[in-house]
N, C-alpha and C positions, 0 to 999 in steps of 0.2 A: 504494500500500500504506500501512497505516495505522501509522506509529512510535510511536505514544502505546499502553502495555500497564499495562492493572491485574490486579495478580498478586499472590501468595500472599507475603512475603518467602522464606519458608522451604520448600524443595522437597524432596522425597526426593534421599535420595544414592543414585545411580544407577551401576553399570560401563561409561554409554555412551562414556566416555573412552578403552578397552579397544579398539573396536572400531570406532572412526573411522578413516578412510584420512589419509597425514600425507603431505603436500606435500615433492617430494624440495627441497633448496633451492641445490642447485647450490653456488656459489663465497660463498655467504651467509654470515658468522657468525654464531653466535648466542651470546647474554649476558642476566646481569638487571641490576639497579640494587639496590644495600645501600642503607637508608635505619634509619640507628642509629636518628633520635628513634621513626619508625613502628615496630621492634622494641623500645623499651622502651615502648611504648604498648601492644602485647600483651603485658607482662609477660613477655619473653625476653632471655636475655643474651645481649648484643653480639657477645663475641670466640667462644662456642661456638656461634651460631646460623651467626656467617657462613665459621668452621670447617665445620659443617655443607655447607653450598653450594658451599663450594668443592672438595669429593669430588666433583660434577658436571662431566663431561669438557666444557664447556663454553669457547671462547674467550676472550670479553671481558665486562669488570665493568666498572659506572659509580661511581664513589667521586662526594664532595662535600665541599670545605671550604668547612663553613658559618661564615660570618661570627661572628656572635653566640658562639659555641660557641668559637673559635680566637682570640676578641679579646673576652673578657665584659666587659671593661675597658680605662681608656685606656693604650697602653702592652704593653698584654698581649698574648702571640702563642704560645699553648698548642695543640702540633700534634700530641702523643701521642695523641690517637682515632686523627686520621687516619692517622700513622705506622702507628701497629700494624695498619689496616685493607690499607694498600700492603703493609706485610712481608707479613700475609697473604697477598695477591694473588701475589704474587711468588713467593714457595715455593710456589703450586699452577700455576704457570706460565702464569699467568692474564695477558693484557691488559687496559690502566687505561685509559679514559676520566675523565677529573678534571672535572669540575666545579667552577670557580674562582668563581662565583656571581658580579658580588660582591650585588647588592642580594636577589635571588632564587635559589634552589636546589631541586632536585629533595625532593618531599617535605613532606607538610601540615606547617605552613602556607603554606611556598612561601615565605616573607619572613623575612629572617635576619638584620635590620638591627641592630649592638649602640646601646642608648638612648642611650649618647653622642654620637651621631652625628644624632640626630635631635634641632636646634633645635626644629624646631615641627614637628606633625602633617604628612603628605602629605594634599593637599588632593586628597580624594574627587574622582571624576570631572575630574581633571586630568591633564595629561601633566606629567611630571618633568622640567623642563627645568636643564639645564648652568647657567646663569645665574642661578635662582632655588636653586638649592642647591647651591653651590659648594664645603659645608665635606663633605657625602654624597657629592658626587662626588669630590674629593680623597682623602678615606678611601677609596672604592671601590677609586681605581689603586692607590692606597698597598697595600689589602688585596695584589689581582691582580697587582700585580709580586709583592713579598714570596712569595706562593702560588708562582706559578708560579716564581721564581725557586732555592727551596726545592727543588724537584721535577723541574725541569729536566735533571737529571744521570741521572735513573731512566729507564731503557733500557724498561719497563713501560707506561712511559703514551704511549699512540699517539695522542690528542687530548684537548684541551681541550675543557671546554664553558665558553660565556658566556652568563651571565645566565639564567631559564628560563620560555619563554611568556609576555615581556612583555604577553602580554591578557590584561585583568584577565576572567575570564569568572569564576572561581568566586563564590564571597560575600564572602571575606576581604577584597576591598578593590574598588574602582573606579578606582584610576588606574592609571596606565601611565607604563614609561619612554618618553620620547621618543628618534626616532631620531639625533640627536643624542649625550645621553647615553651609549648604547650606545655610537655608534662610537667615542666617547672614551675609554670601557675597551677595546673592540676593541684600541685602536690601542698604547694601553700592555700588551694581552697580546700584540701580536705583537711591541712591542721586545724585551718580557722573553726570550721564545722567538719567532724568526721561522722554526724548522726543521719548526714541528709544526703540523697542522691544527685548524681552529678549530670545535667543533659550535655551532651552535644550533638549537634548538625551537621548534615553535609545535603548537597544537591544532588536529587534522584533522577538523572538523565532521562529523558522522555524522547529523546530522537536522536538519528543516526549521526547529523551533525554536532550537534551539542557533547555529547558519547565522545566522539574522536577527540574534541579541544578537551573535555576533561583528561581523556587517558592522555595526551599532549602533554598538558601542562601541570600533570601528578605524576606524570611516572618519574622513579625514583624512591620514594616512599608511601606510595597509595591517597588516596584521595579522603575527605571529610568522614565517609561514611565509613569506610575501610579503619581509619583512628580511632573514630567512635564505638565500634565495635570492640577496640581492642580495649580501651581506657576508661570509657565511660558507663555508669551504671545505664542511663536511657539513650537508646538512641533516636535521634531526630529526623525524620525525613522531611525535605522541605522540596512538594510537589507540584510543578506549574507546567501541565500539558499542554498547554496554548499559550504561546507570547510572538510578537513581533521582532521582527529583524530590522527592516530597514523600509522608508516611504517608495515606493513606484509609481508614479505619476499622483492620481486621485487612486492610488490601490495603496496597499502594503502587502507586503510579504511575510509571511508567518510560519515559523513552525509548528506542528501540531502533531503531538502521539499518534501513532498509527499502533501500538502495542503488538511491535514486531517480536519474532523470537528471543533478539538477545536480549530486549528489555525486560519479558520473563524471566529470562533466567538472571539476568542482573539481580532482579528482585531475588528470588527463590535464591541466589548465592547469598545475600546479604539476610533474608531472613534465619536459614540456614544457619550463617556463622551470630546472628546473636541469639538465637534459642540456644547453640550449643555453650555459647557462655552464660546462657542464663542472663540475660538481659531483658529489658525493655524495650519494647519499641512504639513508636509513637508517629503519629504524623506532626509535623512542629510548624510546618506553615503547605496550608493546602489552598493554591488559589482562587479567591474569593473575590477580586477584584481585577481590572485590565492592567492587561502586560503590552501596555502600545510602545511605540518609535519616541516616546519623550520619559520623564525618568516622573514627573505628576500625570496622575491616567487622567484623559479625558472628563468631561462631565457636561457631554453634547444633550441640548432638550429637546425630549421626546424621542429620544434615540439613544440606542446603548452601542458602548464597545465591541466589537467582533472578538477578542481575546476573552473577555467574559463579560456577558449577557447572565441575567439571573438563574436562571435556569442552570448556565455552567456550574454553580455554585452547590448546587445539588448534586449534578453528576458526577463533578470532581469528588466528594464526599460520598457517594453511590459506590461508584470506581474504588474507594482506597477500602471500601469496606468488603467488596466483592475478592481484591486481593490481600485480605488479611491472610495472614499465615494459620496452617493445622496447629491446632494445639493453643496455648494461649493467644488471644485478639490484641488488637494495636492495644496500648493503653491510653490512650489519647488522641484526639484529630485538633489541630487548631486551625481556626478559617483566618487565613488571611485579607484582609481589605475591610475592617472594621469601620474606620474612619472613614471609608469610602461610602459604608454606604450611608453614613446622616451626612453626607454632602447631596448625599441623591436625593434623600427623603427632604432634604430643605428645599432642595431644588425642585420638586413636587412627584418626584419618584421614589416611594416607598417599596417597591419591588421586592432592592438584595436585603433590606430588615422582615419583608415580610418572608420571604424563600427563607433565611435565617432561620427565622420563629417556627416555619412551619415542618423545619427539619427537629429544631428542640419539642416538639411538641407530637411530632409523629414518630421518631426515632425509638 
């Protein structure tokens, strides 16, 4: 089947979201990810957007203390976003997944490094190693203790994450943390807390292209998913079957799963190796919002994204539960594009909140 689609960007908005069948999901939780900078990028405020989300009878939320943000300076360790984001969570009796980052975090641009910390440029198409930046990896633990040590006392947060999709696959940058590096913060967040479980991420290839630039530009020491496996208690899949490449006239080009062979077996290899470690696994970001040609998705009226339309929001979610592994189920699915959709519902498209609800409600 062929993955490559030249499409419209902008499709009619349609009610097929209404009347898709939704995958019952058993002992599954489900959650989204709050990403403050991506909601003041659509021009929304903070504490009333993720007020908003959290009226959804939903389990578990992904928070993120971003570096940069919490230390803009040397010295400085300003935790009021994140506070107020946990009290949130807490008064709707929400479970926290934290995100202690330290070099990367959930959320464009993915790199949250504060300028102080960076002597000199990371050198493109390298691995980050311990010994070549010793004063970044020092700040790092510094951050991740301090973090998690802060937050350790909150009965709310049932795992950490570290780090996020050390491959470099998008445009932002070409290098990568070396395995090394990681286990270095690993090791300092499990002194900090040794009671609580540890997530990490990687990106689950959906197509042939995409496939070859990861093994490209991992081979050497394996790739997010591959590490996650070996080091971390949960592992994260972070799954986007549909995103854009590049504009073509009034068209774009797209990739799109075709769920050829080797993509099965991709999966069944990586399920395979964390059942046999007795791991967790989880979905950690399932596309819920457009993967267009700009880095803010659209928010065209009376017309939705061709990358995802409501309705995607269900099937991607359908899909991850169809291929759950024998034996224990995911332990989690989080929807991606939270923020996205009370930018719709403001804008008088209630759809991806209603498709949302109607998965929490029929699930």
């Amino acid at each position: 089947m062929i993955e490559l689609r030249l499409k419209r960007p902008e499709q009619p908005l349609t009610t097929a979201w209404k009347e898709l069948a939704i995958r019952p999901r058993g002992s599954m939780i489900l959650g989204i990810s709050f990403r403050p900078r991506q909601v003041e990028a659509l021009g929304l405020e903070g504490q009333a957007t993720l007020q908003t989300l959290l009226e959804y009878p939903f389990e578990i939320i992904r928070l993120g203390a971003y570096w940069d943000r919490i230390e803009p300076q040397p010295a400085a360790f300003d935790t009021r976003e994140l506070d107020w984001q946990l009290d949130a969570a807490e008064r709707a009796g929400k479970q926290v997944i934290l995100a202690v980052g330290a070099l990367k975090t959930f959320g464009y641009p993915e790199f949250f490094v504060p300028f102080h910390y960076l002597e000199k440029p990371l050198r493109e198409g390298s691995l980050i190693e311990p010994d070549a930046y010793p004063a970044l990896l020092a700040g790092a633990i510094q951050f991740i203790t301090r973090v998690v040590t802060r937050y350790r006392d909150r009965r709310s947060i049932v795992a950490w994450q570290l780090e996020h999709e050390v491959d470099p696959l998008g445009i932002e940058h070409s290098w990568r943390l070396s395995v090394s590096f990681v286990e270095r913060e690993l090791q300092a967040l499990r002194a900090a807390d040794p009671s609580r479980p540890v997530m990490m991420s990687g990106f689950l290839p959906t197509s042939s292209l995409v496939q070859l630039t990861q093994w490209w530009r991992t081979r050497g020491q394996g790739d997010s998913l591959d590490l996650a496996a070996r080091v971390a208690d949960i592992v994260g899949i972070d799954y986007y079957p549909r995103h854009a490449m590049r504009p073509l006239g009034r068209r774009t080009v797209y990739l799109e799963t075709a769920d050829l062979r080797w993509e099965r077996a991709r999966r069944e290899r990586l399920f395979a190796s964390v059942q046999a470690r007795r791991k967790r696994l989880m979905v950690s970001e399932g596309q819920a919002e457009p993967w267009e040609a700009v880095t803010v998705p659209p928010n065209p009226q009376r017309r939705v994204s061709y990358s995802c339309p409501p309705e995607q929001l269900i099937r991607n979610y359908d899909t991850a539960i169809a291929w759950s592994p024998p034996g224990p189920p995911l332990h989690a699915y989080l929807f991606w594009g939270a923020g996205y959709w009370v930018l719709r519902d403001r804008a008088g498209d209630p759809s991806y909140l209603q498709a949302f609800g109607r998965i929490l409600e029929r699930a």
